[in-house]
C-alpha positions in Angstrom: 85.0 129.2 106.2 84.0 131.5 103.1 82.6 128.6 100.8 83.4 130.5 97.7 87.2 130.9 99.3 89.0 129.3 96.3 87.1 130.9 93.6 88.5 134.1 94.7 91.8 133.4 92.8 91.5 133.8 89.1 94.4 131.0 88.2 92.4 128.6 90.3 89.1 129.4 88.1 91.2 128.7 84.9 92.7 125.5 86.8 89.0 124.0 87.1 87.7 124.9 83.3 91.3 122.9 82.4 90.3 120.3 84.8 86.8 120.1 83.5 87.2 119.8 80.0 90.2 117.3 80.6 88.0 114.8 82.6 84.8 115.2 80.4 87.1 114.3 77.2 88.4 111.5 78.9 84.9 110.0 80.9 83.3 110.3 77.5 86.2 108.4 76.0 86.4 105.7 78.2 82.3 105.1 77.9 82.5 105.7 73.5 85.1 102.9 73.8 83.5 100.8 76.0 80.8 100.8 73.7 82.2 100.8 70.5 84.1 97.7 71.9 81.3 95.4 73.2 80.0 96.0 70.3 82.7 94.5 68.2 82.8 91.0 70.6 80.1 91.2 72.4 81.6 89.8 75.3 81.8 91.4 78.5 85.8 89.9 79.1 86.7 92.7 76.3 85.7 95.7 78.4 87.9 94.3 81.4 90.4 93.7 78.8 90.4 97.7 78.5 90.6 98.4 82.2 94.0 96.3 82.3 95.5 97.9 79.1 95.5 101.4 80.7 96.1 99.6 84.3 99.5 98.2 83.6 101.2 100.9 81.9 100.1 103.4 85.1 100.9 100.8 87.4 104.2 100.1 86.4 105.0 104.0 85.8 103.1 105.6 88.7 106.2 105.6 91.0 108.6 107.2 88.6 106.0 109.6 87.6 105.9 111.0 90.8 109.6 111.4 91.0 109.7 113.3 87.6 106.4 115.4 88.4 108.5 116.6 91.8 111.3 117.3 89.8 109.7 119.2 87.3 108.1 122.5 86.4 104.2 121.6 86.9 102.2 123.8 84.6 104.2 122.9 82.0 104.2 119.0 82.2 100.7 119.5 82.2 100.9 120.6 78.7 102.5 117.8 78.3 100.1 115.5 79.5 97.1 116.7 77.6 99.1 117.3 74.2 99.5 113.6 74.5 96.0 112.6 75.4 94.9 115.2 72.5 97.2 112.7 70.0 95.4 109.6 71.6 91.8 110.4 71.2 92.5 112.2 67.5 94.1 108.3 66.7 90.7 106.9 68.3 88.4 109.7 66.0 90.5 107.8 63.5 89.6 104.2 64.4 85.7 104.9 64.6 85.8 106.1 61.0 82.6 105.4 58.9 83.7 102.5 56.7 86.5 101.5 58.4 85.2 97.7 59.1 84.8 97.2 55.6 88.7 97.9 54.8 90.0 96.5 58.1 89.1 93.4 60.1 87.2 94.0 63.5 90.3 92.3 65.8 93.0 94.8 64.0 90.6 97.6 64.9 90.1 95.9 68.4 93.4 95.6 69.5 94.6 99.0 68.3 91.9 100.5 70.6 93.5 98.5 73.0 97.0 99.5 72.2 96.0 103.6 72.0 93.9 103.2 75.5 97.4 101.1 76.4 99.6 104.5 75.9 96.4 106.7 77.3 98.1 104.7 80.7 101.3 106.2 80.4 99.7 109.7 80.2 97.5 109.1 83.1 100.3 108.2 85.3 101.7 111.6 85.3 98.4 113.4 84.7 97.0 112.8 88.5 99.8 114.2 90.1 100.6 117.0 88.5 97.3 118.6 88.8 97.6 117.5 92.6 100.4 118.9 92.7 99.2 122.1 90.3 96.5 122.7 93.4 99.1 123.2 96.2 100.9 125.8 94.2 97.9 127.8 93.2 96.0 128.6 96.4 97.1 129.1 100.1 97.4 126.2 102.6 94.5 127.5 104.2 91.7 127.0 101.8 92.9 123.3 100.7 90.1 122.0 101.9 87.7 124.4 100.5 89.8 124.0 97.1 90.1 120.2 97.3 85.6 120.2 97.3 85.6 122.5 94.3 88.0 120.7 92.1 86.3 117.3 93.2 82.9 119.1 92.0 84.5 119.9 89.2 85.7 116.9 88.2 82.5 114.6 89.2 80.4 117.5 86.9 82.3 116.5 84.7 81.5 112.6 85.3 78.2 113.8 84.7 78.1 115.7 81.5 81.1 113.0 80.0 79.0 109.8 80.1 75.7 111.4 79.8 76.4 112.9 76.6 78.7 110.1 75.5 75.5 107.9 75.0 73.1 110.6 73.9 75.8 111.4 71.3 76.6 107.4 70.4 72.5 107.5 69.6 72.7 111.0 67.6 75.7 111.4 65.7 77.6 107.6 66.3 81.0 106.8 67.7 82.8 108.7 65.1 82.0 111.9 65.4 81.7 111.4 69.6 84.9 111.1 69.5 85.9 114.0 67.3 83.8 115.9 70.4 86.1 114.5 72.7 89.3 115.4 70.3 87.9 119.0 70.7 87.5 119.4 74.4 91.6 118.0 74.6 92.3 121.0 72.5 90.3 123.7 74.9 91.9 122.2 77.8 95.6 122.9 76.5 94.3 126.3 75.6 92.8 127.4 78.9 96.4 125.6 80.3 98.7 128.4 79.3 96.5 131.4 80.9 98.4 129.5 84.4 102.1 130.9 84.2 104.7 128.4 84.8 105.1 128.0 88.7 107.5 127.6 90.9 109.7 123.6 91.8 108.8 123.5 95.4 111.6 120.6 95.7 114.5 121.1 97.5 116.5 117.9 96.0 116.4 118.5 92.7 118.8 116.1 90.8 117.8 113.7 94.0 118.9 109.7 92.6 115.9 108.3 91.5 115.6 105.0 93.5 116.6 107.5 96.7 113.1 110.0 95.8 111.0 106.8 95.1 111.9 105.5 98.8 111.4 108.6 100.2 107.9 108.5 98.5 106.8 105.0 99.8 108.1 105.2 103.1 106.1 108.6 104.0 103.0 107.1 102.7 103.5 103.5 104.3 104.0 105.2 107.8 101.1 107.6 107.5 98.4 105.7 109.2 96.3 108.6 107.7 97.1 108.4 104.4 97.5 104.6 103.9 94.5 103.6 105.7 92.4 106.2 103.7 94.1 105.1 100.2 94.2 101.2 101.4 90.3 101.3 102.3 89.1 103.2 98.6 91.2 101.0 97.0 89.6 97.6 97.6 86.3 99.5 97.8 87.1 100.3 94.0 88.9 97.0 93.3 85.9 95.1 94.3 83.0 97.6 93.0 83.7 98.3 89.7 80.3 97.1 88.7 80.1 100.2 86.3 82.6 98.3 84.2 80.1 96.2 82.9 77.0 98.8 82.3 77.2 98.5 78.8 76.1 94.5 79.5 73.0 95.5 82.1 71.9 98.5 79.9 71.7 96.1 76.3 71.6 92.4 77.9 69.8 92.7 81.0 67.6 96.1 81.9 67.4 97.0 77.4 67.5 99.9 77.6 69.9 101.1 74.7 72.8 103.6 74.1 70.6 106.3 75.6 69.7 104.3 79.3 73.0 103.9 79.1 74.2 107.2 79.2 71.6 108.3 82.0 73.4 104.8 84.1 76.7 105.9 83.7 76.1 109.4 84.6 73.7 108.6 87.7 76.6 107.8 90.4 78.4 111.2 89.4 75.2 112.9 89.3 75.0 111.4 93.5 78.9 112.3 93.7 78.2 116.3 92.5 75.5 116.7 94.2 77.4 115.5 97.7 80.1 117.8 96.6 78.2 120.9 95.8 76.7 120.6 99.5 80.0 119.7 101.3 81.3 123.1 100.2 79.1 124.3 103.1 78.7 121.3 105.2 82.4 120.5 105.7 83.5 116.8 106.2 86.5 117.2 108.2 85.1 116.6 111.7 84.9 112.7 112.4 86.7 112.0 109.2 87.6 107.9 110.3 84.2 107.5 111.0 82.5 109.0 108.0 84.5 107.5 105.3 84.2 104.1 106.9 80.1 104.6 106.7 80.3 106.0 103.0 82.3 103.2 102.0 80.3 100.5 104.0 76.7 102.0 102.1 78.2 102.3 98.9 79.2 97.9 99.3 75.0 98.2 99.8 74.3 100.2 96.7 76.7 97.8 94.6 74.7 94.9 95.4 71.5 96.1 95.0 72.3 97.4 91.5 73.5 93.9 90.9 70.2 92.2 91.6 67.9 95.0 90.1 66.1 94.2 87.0 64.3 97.7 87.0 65.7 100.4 85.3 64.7 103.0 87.5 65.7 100.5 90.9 69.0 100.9 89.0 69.4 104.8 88.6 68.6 105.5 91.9 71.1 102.5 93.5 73.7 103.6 91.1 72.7 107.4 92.2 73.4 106.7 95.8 76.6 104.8 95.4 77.9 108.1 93.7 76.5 110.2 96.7 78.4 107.9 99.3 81.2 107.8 96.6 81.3 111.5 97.2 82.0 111.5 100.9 84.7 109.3 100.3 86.5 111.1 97.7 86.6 114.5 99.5 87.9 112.9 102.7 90.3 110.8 101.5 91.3 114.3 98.8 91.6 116.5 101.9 93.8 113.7 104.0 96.1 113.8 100.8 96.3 117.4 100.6 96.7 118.6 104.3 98.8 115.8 105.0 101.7 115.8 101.9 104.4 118.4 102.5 105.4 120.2 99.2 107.9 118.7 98.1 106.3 115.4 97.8 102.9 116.0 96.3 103.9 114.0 93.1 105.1 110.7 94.9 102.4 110.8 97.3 100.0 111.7 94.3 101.4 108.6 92.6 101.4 106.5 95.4 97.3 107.3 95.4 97.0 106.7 91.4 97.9 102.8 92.1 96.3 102.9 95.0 93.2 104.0 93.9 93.3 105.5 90.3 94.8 102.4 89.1 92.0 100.2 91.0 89.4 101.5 88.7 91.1 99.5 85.9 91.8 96.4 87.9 88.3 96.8 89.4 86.6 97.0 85.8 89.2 93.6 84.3 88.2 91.8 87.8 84.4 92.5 87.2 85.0 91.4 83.8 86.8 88.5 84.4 84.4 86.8 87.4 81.3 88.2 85.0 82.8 85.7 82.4 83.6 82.6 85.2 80.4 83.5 87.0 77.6 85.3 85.2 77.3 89.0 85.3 74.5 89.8 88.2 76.9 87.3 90.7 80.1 89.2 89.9 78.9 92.1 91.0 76.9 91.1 94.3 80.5 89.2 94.8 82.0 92.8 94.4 79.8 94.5 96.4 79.9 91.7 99.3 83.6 91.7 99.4 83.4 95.5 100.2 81.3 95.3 102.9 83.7 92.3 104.5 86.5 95.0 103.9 85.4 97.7 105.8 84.1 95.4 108.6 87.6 94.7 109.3 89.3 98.1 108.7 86.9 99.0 111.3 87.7 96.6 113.9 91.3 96.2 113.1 92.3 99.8 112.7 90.8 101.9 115.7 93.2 104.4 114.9 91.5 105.2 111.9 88.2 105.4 113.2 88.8 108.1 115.6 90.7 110.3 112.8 89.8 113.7 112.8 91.0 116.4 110.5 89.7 119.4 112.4 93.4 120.2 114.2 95.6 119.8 110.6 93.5 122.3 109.4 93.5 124.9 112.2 97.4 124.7 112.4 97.2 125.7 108.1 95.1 128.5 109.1 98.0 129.5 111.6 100.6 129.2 109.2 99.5 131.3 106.6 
């Protein structure tokens, strides 16, 4: 297959620099806040504390996201989504301004971080699956798998560039203005948004009950062995290594490293994750897919716990770096099972079904490694994350040899026919 298949369509170039910008601004925020809130408590529960506030709210409104994003005109709901982010991180510029400590006591600012990163859930719960669902309506059913590897790149570049520059700029210009840089790249993103034309509702029950649609939803992706043994596997993975949670304790408590080391440790596992990208768009992952996301998940348990014991800096780039590369496999798998696998007209359940799933387990991931770091000390939380991961896919792989002898190569010869 042409690697360069997907870049061939001009809306699906404008779909990636929308998709860029709009995970840079909000990596970068989630690491400026991270910071900016350790440093008002200094105490490593607080940054779990911000996992759960934008956990609950997409939790509790995944499923009924994914109903209205089926029901619903895609591009623009996008607009939606990032006009609503945009008010979000301008409210956070707000909260990071010089000064402001002096006028306002450090727990109201806390816990109106809290309560902005709180509504920044309810955006995210539609913002996944409509740019799934965006995707599907943009290329042919042939090239999903080419497409699903560029907009991953895209959006691990962006994991890059987001954190990277989020603590250069904490160090150069302080959280303030970082965030008025983050407030700008919302804006490009809903700029670059209405070069896409307004697309076409690919769901035949329109006006479908809404408890009728969210059953639907659950019971396709329940009795895909596919999809919920791909989506059940990442999400404990996640749920139990979220060690990059508590990076802002390991790069000022542990390694010293400052604002800067910790922008270079944040970035390192999507720095691994772009670079396994970049190469897949030639080396394609399909073949032996049961098999290869079990080992990617299985070595990144390894990297988690060797990150946890390291006391060298550069020990904990490079394990860091290679959970992102493993991380890498397993996102473009599990992305092309999702894709190839979701008929049209439920992309946005089946997207939602994978934001608490997965999406969601980032949050719970980072208030569990917060949490045991405050029973248990911070180096045994997250050797007791990356332990439990490994015990995890040890028994997907025993229980489930189904899943181990998954292969994608067929689905996406029949696409091929189709178109």
């Amino acid at each position: 297959m042409d690697p360069y298949a997907a870049l061939r369509y001009k809306e699906f170039n404008i779909f990636l620099l929308v998709r860029f910008a709009m995970v840079f601004a909000w990596s970068m925020q989630f690491i400026v806040i991270e910071w900016q809130v350790y440093s008002l408590t200094k105490d490593p529960l607080s940054l779990g504390i911000i996992g759960l506030m934008e956990v609950v709210p997409a939790v509790s409104m995944a499923l009924f996201a994914g109903h209205i994003v089926d029901q619903k005109e895609k591009r623009n709901l996008l607009v939606v989504c990032i006009a609503g982010f945009s008010v979000i991180s301008f409210g956070l510029f707000v909260l990071s301004w010089p000064g402001l400590e002096d006028s306002w006591e450090s727990t109201t600012i806390l816990y109106s971080i809290y309560a902005l990163v709180f509504l920044g859930g309810f955006v995210r719960s539609f913002l996944g699956p409509t740019i799934f669902s965006l995707i599907a309506l943009i290329v042919p059913k042939k090239i999903y798998p080419n497409a699903v590897t560029w907009s991953s790149s895209t959006w691990q570049l962006a994991s890059v560039l987001g954190p990277a520059l989020a603590g250069f700029s904490i160090s150069w210009i302080g959280v303030h203005w970082s965030m008025c840089v983050i407030f700008g790249f919302s804006l490009m993103a809903l700029i670059f948004l209405f070069q896409i034309p307004p697309k076409p509702i690919m769901n035949p029950k329109i006006g479908e009950p809404v408890f009728q649609s969210l059953k639907d939803g659950l019971k396709f992706v329940f009795g895909n062995k596919a999809i919920f043994g791909a989506l059940t596997l990442d999400m404990i993975a996640v749920l139990f290594g979220g060690a990059v949670a508590l990076l802002p304790v390991y790069a000022q408590d542990i390694l010293h490293v400052g604002s800067e080391g910790f922008g270079i440790l944040r970035a390192a596992p999507a720095v691994g994750a772009s670079i396994t990208m970049l190469g897949s768009t030639r080396f394609p992952m399909h073949k032996n897919a049961g098999k290869k996301l079990l080992m990617a998940v299985f070595a990144f348990g390894i990297c988690i716990i060797v990150f946890g014991l390291s006391e060298l800096f550069w020990l904990s780039v490079i394990a860091l770096f290679v959970s992102g590369a493993v991380d890498g496999i397993s996102m473009i798998i599990r992305q092309t099972i999702l894709q190839i696998k979701t008929p049209d007209n439920m992309r946005g359940r089946v997207a939602s079904v994978n934001s608490m799933f997965v999406g969601s387990s980032n949050e719970l991931g980072a208030f569990e490694s917060g949490l045991t770091a405050k029973l248990m000390g911070t180096v045994t939380a997250v050797v007791f994350g990356g332990c439990m991961t490994l015990l995890t896919v040890s028994a997907t792989a025993i229980a489930s040899p189904t899943f181990r002898r998954l292969d994608l190569q067929k689905d996406i010869e029949e696409h091929e026919k189709e178109d």
